[in-house]
N, CA, C and O atoms as a GROMACS GRO file, in nm:
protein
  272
    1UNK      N    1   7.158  -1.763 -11.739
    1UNK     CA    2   7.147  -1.870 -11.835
    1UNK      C    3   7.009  -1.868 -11.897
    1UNK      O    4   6.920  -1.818 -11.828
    2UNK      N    5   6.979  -1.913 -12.010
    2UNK     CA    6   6.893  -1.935 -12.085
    2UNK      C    7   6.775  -2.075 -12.062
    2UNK      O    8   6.816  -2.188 -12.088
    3UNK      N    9   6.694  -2.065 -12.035
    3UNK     CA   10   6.581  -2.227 -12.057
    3UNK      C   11   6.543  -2.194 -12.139
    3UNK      O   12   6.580  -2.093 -12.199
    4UNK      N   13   6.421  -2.297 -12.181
    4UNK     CA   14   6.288  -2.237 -12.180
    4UNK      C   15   6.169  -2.313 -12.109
    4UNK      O   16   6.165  -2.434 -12.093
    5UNK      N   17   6.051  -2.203 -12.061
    5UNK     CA   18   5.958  -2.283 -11.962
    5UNK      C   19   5.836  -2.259 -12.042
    5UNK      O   20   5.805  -2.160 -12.109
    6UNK      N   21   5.782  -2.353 -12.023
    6UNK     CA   22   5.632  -2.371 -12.127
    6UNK      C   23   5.598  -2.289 -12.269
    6UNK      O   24   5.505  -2.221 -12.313
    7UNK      N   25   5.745  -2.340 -12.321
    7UNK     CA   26   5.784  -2.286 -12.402
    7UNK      C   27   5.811  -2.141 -12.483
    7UNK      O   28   5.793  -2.079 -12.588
    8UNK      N   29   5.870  -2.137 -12.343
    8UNK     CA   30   5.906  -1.959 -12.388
    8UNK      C   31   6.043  -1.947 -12.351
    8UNK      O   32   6.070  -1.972 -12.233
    9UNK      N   33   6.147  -1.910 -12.439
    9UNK     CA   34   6.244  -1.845 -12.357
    9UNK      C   35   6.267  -1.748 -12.256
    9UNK      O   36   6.204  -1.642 -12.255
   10UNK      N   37   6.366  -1.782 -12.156
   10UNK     CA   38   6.361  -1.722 -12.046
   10UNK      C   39   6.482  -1.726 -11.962
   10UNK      O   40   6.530  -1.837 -11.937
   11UNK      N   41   6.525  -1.645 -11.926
   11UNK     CA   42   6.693  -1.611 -11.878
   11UNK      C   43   6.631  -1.627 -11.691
   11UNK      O   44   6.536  -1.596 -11.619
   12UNK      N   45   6.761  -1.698 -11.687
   12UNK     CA   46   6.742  -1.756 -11.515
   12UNK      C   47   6.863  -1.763 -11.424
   12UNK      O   48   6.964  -1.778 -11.492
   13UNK      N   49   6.879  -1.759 -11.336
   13UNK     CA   50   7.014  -1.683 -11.256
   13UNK      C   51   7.067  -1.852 -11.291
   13UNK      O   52   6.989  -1.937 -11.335
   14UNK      N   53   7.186  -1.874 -11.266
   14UNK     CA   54   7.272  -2.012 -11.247
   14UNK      C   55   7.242  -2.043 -11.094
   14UNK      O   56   7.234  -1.977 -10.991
   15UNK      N   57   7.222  -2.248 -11.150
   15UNK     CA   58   7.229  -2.264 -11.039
   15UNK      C   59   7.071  -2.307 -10.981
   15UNK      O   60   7.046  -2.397 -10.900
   16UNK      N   61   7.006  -2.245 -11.025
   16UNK     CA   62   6.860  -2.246 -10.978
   16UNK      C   63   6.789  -2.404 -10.981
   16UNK      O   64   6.786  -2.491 -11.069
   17UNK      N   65   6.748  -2.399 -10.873
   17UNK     CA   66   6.689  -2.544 -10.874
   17UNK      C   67   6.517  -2.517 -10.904
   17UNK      O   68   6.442  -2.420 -10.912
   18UNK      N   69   6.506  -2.653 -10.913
   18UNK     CA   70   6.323  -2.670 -10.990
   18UNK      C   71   6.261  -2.636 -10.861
   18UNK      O   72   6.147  -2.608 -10.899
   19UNK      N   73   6.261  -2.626 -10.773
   19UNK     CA   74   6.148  -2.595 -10.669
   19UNK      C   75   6.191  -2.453 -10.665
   19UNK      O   76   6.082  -2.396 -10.668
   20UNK      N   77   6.274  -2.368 -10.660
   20UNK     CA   78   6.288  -2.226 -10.703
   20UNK      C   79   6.205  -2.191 -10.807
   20UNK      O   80   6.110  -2.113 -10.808
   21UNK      N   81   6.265  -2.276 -10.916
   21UNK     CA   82   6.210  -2.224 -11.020
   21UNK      C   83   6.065  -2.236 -11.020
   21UNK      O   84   6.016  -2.140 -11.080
   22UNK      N   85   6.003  -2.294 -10.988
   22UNK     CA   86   5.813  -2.391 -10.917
   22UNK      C   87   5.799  -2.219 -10.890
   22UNK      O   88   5.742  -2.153 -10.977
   23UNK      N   89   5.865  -2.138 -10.743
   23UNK     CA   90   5.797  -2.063 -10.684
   23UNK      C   91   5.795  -1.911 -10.790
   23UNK      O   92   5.710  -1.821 -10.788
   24UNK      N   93   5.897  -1.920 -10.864
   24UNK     CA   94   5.876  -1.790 -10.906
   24UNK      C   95   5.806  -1.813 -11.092
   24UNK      O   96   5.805  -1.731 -11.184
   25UNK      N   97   5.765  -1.928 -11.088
   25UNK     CA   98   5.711  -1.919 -11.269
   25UNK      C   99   5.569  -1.910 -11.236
   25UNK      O  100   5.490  -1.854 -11.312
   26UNK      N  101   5.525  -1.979 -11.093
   26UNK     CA  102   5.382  -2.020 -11.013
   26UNK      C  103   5.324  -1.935 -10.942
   26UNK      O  104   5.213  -1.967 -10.901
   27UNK      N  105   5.370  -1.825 -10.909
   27UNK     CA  106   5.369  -1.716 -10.791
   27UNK      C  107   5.282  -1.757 -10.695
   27UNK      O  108   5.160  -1.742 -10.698
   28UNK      N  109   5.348  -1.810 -10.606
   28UNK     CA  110   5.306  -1.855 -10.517
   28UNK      C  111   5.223  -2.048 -10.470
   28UNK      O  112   5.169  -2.099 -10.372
   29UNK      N  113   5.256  -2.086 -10.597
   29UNK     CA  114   5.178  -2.206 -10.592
   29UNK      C  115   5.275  -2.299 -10.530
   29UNK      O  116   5.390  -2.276 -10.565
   30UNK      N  117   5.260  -2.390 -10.453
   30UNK     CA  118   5.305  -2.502 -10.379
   30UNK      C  119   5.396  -2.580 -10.468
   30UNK      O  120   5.368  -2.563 -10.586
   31UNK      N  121   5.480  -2.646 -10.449
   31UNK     CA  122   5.533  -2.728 -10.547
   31UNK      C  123   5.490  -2.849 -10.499
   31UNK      O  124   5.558  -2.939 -10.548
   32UNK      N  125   5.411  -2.887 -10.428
   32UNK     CA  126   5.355  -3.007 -10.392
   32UNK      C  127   5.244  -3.040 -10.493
   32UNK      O  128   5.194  -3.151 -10.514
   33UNK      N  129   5.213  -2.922 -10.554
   33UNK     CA  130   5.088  -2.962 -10.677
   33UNK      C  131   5.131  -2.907 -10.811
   33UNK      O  132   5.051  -2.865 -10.894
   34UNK      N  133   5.231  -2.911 -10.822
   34UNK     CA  134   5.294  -2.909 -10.976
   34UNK      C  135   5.398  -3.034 -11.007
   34UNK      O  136   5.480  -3.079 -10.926
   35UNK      N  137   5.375  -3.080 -11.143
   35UNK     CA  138   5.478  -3.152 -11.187
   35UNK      C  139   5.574  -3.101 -11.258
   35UNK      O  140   5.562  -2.999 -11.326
   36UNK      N  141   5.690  -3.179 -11.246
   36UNK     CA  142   5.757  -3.127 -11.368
   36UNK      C  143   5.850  -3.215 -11.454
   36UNK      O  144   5.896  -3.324 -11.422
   37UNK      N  145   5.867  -3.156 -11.551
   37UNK     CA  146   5.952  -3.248 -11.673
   37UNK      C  147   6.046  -3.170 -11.704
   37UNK      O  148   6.025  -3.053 -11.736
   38UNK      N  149   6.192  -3.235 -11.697
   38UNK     CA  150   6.297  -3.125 -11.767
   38UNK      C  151   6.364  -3.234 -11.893
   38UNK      O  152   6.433  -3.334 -11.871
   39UNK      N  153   6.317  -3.174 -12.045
   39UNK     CA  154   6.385  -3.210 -12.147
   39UNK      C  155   6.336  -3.351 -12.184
   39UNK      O  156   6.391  -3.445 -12.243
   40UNK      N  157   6.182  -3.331 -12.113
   40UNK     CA  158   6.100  -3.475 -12.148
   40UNK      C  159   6.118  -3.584 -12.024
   40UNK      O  160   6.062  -3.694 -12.014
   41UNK      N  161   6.204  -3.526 -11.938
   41UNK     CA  162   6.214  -3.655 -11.848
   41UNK      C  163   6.148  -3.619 -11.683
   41UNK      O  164   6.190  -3.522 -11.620
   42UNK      N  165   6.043  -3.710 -11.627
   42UNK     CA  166   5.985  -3.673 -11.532
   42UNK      C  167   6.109  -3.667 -11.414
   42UNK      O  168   6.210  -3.737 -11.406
   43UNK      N  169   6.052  -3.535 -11.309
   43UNK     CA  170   6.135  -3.487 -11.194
   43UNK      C  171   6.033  -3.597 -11.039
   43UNK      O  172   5.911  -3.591 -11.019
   44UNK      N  173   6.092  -3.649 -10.991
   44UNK     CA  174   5.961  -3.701 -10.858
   44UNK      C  175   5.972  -3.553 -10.818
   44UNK      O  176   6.026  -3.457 -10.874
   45UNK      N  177   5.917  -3.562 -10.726
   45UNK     CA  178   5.873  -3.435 -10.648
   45UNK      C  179   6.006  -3.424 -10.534
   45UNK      O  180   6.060  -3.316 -10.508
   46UNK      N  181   6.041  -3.530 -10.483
   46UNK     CA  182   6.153  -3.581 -10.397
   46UNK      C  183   6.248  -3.504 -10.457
   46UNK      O  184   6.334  -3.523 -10.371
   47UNK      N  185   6.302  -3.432 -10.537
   47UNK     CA  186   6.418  -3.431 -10.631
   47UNK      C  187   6.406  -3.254 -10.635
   47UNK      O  188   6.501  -3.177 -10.617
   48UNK      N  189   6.311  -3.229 -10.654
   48UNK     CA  190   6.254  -3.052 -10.678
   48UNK      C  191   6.399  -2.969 -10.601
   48UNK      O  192   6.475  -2.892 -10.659
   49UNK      N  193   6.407  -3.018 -10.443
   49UNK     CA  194   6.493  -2.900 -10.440
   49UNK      C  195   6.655  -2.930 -10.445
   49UNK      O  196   6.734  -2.854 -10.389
   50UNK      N  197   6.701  -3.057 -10.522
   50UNK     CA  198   6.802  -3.087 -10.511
   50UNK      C  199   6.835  -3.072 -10.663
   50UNK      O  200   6.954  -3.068 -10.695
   51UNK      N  201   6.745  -3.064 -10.750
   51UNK     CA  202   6.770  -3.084 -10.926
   51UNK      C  203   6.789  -2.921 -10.986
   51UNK      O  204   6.716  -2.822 -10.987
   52UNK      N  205   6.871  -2.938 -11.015
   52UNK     CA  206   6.958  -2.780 -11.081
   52UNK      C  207   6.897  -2.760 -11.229
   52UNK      O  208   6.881  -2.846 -11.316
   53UNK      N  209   6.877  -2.667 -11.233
   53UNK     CA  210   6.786  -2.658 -11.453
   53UNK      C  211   6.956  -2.596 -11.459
   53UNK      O  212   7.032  -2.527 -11.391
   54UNK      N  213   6.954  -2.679 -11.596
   54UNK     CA  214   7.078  -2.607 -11.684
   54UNK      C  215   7.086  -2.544 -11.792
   54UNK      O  216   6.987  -2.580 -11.857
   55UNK      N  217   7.147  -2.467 -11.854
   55UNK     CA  218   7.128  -2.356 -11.958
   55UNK      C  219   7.085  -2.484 -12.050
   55UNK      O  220   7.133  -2.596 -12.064
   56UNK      N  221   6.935  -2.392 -12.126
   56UNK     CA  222   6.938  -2.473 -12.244
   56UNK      C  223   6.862  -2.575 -12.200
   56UNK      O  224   6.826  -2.637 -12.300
   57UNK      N  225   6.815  -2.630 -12.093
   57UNK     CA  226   6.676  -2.680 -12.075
   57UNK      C  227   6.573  -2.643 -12.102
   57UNK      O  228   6.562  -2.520 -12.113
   58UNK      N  229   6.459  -2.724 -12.125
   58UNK     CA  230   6.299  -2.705 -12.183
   58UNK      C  231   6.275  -2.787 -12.048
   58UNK      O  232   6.340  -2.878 -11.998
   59UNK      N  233   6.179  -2.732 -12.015
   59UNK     CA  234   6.082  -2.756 -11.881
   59UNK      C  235   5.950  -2.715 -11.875
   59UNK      O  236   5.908  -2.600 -11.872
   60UNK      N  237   5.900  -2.800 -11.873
   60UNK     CA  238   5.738  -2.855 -11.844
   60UNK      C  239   5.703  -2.820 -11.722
   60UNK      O  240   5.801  -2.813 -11.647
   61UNK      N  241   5.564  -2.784 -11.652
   61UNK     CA  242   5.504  -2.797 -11.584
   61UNK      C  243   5.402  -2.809 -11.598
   61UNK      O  244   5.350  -2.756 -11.696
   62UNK      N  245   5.333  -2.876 -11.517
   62UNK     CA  246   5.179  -2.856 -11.506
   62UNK      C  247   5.060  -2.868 -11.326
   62UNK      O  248   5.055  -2.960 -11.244
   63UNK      N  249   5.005  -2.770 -11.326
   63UNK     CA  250   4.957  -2.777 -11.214
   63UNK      C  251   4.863  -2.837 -11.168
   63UNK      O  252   4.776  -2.827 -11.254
   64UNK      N  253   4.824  -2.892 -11.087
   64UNK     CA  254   4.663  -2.957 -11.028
   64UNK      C  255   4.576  -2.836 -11.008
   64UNK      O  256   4.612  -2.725 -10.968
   65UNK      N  257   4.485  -2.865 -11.034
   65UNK     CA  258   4.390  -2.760 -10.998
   65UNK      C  259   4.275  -2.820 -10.911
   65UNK      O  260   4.243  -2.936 -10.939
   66UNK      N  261   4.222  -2.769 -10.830
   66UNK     CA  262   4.117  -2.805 -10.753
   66UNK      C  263   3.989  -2.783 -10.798
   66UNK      O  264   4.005  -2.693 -10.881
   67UNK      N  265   3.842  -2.817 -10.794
   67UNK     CA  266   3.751  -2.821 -10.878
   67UNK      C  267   3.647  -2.883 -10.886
   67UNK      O  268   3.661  -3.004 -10.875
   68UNK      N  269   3.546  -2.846 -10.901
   68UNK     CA  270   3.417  -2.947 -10.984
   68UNK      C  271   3.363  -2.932 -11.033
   68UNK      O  272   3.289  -3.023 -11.072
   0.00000   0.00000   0.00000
């Protein structure tokens, strides 16, 4: 199926949930420090591995970064 993630199109197996999708757009980053938005609408974090992306979603992320 088709999304797109930070605005790029991008073909994605069916089925795939947002904390899948977290590990392989993030390589390797936690999904405990990314947010996400699918189609403008915020995901809690609670939801990551139960929320399915469907063809034709736009999905947001954005990561925390650590820093000073």
């Amino acid at each position: 199926m088709k999304i797109t993630v930070y605005g790029v199109k991008k073909e994605v197996r069916d089925n795939m949930t947002v904390s899948e999708l977290i590990m392989e757009e993030s390589h390797f980053m936690s999904p405990l420090y990314v947010t996400v938005a699918i189609n403008d609408v915020y995901i809690p974090m609670e939801n990551y591995s139960t929320t399915i992306v469907h063809d034709g979603d736009n999905v947001d992320m954005v990561a925390y970064m650590d820093g000073g």
